[in-house]
C-alpha positions as CSV (number, residue, x, y, z in Angstrom):
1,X,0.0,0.0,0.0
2,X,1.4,3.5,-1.2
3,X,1.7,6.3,1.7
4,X,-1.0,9.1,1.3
5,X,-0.8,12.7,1.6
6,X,-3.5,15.2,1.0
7,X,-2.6,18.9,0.7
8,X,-4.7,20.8,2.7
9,X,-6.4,23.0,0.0
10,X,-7.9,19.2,-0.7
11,X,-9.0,18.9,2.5
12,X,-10.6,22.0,3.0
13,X,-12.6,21.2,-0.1
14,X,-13.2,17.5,1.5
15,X,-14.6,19.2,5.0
16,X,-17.7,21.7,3.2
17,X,-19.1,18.4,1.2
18,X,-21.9,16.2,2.7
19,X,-21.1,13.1,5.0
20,X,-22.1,10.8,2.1
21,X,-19.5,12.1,-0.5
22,X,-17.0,12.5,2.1
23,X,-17.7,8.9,3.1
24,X,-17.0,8.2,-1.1
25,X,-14.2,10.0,-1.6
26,X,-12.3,9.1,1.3
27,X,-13.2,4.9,0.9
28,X,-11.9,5.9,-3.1
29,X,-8.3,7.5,-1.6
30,X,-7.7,4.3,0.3
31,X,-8.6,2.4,-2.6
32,X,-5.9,4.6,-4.6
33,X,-3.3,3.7,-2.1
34,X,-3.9,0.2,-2.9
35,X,-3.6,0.4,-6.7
36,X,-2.9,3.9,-7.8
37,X,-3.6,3.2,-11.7
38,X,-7.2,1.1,-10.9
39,X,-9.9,2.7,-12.9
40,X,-8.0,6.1,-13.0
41,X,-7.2,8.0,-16.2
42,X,-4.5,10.1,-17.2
43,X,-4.5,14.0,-17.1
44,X,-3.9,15.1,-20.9
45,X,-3.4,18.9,-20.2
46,X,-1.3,18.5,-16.5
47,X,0.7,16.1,-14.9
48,X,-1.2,13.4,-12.6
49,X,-4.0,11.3,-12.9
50,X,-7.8,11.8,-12.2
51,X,-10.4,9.3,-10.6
52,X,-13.9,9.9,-10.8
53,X,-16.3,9.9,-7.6
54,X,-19.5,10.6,-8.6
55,X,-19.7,14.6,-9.5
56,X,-16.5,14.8,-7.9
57,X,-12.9,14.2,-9.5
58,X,-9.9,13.4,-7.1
59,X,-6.8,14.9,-8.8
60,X,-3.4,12.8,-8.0
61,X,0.2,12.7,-8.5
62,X,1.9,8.9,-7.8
63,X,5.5,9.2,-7.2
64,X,7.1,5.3,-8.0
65,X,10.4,6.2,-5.9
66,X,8.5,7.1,-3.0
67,X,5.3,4.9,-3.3
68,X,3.5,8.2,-2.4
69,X,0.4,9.2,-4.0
70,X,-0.5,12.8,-3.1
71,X,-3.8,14.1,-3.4
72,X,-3.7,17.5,-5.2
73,X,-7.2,18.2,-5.3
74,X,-10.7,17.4,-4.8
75,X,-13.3,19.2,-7.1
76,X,-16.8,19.2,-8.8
77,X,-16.6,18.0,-11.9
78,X,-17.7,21.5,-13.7
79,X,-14.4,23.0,-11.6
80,X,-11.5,20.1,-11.8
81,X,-9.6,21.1,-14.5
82,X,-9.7,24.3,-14.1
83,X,-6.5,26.1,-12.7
């Protein structure tokens, strides 16, 4: 299993959603700390992969040296890619 870090402009985001979607997201960033590249696509335009939670995408770097998968940011889908 891969070490996790969030930045905290992730978990701010993670805090204002409903107990459901936070209950989602945060079973999905375990499940990308077992297998980073499971169901997740490729980020065309920036570096890092996406994975897709309902309306919500989780943004993600994986570092191989490390084994660290850090979670750059958590967004509605309409706002995700934007910078």
């Amino acid at each position: 299993m891969s070490k996790i870090r969030i930045l905290p402009k992730a978990i701010k985001v993670l805090e204002r959603l409903p107990r459901s979607t936070q209950r989602r997201i945060v079973a999905t960033i375990d499940l990308i700390g077992k297998a980073p590249f499971e169901k997740a696509k490729k980020l065309t335009n920036q570096p890092g992969y996406r994975r897709r939670v309902g309306d919500y995408r989780i943004l993600f770097i994986y570092n191989r040296k490390l084994d660290l998968v850090v979670v750059a940011r958590i967004a509605h889908r309409k706002d995700a890619y934007r910078k």
